[in-house]
mmJSON file of the N, C-alpha and C atoms, coordinates in Angstrom:
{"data_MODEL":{"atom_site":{
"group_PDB":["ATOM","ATOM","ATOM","ATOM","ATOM","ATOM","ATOM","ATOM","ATOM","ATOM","ATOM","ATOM","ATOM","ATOM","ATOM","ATOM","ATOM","ATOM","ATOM","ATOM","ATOM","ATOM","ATOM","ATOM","ATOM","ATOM","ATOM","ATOM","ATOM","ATOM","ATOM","ATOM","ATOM","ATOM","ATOM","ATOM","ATOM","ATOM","ATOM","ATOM","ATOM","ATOM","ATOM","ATOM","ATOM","ATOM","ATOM","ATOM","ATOM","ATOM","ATOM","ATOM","ATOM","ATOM","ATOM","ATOM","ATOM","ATOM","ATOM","ATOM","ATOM","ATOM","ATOM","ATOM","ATOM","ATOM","ATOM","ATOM","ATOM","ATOM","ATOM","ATOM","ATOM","ATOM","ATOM","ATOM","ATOM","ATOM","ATOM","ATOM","ATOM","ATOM","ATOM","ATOM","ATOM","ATOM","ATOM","ATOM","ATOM","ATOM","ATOM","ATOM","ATOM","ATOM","ATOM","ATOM","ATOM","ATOM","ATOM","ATOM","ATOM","ATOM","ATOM","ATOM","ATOM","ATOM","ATOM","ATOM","ATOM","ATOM","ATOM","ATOM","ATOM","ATOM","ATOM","ATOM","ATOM","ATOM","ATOM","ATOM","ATOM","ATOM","ATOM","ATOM","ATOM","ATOM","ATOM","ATOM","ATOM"],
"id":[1,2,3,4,5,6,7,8,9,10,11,12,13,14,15,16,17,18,19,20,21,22,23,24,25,26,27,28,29,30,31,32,33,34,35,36,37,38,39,40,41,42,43,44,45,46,47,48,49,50,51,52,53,54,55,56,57,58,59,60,61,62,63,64,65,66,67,68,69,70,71,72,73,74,75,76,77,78,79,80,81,82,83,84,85,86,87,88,89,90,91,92,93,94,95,96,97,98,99,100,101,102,103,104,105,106,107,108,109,110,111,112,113,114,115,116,117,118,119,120,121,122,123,124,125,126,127,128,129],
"type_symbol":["N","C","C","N","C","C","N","C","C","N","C","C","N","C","C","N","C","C","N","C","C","N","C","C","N","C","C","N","C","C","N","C","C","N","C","C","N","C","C","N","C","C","N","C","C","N","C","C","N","C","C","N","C","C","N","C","C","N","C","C","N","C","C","N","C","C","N","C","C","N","C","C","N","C","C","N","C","C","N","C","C","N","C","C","N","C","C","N","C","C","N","C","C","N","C","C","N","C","C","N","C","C","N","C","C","N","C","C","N","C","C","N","C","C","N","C","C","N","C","C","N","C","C","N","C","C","N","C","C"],
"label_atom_id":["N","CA","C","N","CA","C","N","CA","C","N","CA","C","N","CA","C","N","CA","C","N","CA","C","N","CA","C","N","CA","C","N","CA","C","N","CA","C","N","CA","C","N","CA","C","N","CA","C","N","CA","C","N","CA","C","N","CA","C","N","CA","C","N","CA","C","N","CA","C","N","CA","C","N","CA","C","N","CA","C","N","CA","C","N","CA","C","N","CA","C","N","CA","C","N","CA","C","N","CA","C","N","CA","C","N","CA","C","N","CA","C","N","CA","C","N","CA","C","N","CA","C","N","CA","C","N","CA","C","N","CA","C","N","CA","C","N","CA","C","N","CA","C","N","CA","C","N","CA","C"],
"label_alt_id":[null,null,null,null,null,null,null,null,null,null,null,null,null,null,null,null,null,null,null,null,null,null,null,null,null,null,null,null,null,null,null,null,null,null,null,null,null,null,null,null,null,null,null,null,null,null,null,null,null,null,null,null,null,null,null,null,null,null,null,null,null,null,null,null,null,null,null,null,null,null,null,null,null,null,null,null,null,null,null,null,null,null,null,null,null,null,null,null,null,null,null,null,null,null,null,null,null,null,null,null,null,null,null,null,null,null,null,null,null,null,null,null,null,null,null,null,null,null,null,null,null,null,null,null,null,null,null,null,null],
"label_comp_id":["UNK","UNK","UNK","UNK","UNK","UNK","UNK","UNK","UNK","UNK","UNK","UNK","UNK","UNK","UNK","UNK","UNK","UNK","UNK","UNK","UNK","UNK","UNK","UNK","UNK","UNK","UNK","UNK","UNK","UNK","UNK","UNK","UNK","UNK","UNK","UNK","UNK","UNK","UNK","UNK","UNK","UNK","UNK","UNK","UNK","UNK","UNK","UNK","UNK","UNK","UNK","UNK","UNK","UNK","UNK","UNK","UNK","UNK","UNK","UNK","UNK","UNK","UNK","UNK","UNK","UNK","UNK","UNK","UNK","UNK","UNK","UNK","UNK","UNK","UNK","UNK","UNK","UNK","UNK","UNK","UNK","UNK","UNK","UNK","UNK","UNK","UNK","UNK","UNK","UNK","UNK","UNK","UNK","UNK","UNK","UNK","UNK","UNK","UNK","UNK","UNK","UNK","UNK","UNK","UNK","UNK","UNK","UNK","UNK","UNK","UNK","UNK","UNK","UNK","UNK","UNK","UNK","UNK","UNK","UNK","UNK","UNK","UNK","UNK","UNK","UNK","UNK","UNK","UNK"],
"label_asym_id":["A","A","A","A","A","A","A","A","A","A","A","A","A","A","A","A","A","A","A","A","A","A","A","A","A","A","A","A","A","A","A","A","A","A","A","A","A","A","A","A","A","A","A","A","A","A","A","A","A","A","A","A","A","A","A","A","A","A","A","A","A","A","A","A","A","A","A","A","A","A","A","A","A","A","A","A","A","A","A","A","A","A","A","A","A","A","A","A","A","A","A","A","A","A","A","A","A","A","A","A","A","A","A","A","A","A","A","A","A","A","A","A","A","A","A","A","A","A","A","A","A","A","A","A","A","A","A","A","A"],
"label_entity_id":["1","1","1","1","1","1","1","1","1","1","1","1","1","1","1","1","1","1","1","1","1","1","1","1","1","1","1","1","1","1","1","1","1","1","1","1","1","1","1","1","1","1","1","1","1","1","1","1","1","1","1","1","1","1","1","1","1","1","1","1","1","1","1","1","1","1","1","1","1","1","1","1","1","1","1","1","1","1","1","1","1","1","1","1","1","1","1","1","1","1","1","1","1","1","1","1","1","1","1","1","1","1","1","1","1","1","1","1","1","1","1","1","1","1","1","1","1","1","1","1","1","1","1","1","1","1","1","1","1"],
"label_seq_id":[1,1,1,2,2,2,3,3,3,4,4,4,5,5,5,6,6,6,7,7,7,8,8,8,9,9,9,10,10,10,11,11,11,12,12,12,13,13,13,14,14,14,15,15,15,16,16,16,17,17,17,18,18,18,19,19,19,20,20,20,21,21,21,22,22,22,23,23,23,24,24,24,25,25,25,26,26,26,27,27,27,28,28,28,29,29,29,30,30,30,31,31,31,32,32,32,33,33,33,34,34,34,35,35,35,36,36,36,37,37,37,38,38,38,39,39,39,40,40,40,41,41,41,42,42,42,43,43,43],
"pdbx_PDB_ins_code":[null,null,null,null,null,null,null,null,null,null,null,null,null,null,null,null,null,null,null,null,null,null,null,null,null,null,null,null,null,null,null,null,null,null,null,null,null,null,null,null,null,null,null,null,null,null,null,null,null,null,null,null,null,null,null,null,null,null,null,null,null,null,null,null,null,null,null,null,null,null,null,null,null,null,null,null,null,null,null,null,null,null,null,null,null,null,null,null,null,null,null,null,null,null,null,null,null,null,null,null,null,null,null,null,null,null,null,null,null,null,null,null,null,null,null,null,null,null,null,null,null,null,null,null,null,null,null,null,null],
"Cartn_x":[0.847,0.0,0.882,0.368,1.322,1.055,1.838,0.912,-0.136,-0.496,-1.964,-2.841,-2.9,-4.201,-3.749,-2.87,-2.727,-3.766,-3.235,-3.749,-5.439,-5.954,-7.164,-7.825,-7.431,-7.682,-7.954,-6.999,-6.877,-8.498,-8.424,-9.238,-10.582,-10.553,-12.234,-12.617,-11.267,-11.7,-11.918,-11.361,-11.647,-12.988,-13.392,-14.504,-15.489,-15.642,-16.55,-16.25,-15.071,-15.044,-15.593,-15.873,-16.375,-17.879,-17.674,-19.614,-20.188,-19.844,-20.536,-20.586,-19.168,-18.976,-20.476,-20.558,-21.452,-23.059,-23.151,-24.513,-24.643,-23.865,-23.85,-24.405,-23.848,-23.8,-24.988,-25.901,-27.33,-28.187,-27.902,-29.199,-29.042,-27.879,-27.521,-28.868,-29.46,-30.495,-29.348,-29.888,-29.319,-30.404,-29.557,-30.215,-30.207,-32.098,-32.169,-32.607,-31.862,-32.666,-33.884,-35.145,-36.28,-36.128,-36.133,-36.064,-37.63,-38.087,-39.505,-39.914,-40.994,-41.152,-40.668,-40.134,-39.77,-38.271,-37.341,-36.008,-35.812,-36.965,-36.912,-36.176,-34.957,-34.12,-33.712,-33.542,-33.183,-34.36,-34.926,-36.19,-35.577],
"Cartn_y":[-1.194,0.0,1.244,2.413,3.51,4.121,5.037,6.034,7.13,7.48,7.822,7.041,5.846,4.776,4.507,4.849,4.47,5.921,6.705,8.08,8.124,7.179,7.815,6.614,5.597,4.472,5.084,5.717,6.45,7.246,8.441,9.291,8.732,7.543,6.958,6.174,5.704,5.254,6.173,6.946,8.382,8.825,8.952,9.175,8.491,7.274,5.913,5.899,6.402,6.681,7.577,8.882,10.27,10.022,9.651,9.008,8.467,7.304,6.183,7.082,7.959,8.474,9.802,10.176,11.509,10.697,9.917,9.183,8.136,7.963,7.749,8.777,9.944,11.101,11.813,11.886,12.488,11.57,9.971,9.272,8.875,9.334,9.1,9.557,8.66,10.375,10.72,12.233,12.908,13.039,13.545,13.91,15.536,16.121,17.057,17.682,18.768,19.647,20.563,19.512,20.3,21.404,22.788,23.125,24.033,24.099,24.42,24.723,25.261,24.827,25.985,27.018,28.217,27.695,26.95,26.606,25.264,25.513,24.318,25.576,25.163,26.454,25.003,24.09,23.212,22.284,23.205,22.061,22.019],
"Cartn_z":[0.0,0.0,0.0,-0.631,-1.182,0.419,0.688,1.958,1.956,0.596,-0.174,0.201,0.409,0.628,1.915,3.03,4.001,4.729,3.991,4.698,4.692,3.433,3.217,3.928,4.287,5.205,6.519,7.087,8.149,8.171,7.422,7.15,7.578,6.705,6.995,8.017,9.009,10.201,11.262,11.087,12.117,12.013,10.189,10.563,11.251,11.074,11.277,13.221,13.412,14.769,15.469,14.896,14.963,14.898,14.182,13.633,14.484,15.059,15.816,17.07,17.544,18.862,19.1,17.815,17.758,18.155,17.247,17.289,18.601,19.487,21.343,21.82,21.304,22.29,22.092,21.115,20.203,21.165,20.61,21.36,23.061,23.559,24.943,26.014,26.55,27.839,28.331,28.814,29.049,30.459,32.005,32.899,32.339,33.221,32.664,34.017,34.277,36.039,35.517,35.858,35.92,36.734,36.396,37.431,36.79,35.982,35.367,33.865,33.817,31.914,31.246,31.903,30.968,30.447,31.348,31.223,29.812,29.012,27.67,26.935,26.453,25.617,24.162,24.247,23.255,22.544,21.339,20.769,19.044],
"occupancy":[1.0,1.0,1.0,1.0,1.0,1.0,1.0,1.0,1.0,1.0,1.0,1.0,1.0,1.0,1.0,1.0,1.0,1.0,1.0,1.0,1.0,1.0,1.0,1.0,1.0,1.0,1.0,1.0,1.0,1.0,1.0,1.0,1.0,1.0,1.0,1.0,1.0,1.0,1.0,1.0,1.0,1.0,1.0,1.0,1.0,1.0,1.0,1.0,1.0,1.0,1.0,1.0,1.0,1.0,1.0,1.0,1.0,1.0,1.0,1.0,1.0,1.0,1.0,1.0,1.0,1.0,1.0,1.0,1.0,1.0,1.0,1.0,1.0,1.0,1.0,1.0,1.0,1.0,1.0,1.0,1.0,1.0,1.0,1.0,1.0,1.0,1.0,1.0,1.0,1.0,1.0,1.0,1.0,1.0,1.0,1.0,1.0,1.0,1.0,1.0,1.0,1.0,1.0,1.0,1.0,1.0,1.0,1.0,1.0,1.0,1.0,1.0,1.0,1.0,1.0,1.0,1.0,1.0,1.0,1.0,1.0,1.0,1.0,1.0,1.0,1.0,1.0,1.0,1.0],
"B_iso_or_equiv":[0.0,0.0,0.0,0.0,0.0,0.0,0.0,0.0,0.0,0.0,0.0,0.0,0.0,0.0,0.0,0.0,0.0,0.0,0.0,0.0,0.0,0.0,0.0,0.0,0.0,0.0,0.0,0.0,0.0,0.0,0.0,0.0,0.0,0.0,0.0,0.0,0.0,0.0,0.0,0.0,0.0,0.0,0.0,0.0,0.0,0.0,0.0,0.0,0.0,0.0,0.0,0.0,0.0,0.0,0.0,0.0,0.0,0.0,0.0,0.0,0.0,0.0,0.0,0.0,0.0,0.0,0.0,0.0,0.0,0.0,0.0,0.0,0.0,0.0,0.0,0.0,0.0,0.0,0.0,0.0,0.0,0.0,0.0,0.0,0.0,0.0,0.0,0.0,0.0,0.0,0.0,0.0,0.0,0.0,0.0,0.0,0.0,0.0,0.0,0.0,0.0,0.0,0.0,0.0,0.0,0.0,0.0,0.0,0.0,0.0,0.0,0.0,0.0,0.0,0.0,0.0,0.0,0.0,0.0,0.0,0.0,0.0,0.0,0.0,0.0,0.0,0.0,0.0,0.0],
"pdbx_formal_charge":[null,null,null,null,null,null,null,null,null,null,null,null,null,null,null,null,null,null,null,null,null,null,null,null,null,null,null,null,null,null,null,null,null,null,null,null,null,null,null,null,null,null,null,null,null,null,null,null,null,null,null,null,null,null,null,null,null,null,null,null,null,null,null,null,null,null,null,null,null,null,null,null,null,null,null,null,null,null,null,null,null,null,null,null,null,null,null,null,null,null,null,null,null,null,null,null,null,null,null,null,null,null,null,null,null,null,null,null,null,null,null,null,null,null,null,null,null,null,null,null,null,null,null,null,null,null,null,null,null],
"auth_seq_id":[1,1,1,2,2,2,3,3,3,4,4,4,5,5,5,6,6,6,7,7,7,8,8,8,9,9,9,10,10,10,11,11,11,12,12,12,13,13,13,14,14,14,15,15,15,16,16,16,17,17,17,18,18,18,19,19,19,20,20,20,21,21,21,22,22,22,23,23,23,24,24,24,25,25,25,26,26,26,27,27,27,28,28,28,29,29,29,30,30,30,31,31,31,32,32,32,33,33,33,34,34,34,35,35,35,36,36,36,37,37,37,38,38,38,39,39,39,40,40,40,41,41,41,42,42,42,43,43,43],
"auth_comp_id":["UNK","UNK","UNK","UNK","UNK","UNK","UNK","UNK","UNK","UNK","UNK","UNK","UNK","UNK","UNK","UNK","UNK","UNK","UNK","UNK","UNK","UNK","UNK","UNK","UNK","UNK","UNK","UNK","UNK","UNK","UNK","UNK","UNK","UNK","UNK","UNK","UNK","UNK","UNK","UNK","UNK","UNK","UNK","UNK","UNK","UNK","UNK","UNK","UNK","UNK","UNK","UNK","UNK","UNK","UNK","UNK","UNK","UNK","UNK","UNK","UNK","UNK","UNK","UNK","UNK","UNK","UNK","UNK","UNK","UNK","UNK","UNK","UNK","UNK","UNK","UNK","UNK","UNK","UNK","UNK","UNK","UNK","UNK","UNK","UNK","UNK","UNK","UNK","UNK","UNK","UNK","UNK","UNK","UNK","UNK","UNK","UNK","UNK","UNK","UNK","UNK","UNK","UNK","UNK","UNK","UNK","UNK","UNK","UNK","UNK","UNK","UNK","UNK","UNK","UNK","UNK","UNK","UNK","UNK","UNK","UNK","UNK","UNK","UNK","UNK","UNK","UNK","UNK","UNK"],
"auth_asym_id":["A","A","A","A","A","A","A","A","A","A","A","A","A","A","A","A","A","A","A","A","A","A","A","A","A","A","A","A","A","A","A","A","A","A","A","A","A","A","A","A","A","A","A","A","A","A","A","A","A","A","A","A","A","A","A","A","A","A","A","A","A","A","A","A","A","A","A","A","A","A","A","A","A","A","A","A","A","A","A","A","A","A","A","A","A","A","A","A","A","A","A","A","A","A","A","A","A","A","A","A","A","A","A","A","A","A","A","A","A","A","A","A","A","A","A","A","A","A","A","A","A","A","A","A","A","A","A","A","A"],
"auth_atom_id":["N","CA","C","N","CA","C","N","CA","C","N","CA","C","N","CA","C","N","CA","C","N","CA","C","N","CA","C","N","CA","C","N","CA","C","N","CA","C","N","CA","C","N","CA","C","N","CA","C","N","CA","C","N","CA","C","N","CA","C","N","CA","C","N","CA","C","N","CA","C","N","CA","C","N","CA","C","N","CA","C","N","CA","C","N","CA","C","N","CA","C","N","CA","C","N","CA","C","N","CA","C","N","CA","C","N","CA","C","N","CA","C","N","CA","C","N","CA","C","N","CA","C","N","CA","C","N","CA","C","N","CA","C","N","CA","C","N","CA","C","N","CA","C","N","CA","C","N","CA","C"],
"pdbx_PDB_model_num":[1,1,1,1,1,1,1,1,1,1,1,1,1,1,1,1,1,1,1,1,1,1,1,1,1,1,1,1,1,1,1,1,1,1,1,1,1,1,1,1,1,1,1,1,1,1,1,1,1,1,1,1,1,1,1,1,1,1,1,1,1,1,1,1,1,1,1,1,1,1,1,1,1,1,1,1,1,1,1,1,1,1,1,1,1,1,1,1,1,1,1,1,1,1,1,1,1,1,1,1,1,1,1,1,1,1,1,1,1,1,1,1,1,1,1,1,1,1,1,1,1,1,1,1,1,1,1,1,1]
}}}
């Protein structure tokens, strides 16, 4: 393998790492401090 295809090997496991790590973190619950209904700032 040249280090062109090593690099772009690289490239796409990072992403696939980035990816999977992002889409944990989106569908994760999250604890949320009720503290009442005006404090909904994220829809």
């Amino acid at each position: 393998m040249s280090i062109g295809t090593k690099i772009v090997l690289v490239l796409i496991v990072l992403h696939l790492i980035l990816g999977f790590g992002w889409l944990m973190y989106k569908l994760s619950p999250r604890k949320r401090d009720d503290k009442g209904p005006t404090d909904q700032q994220d829809n």
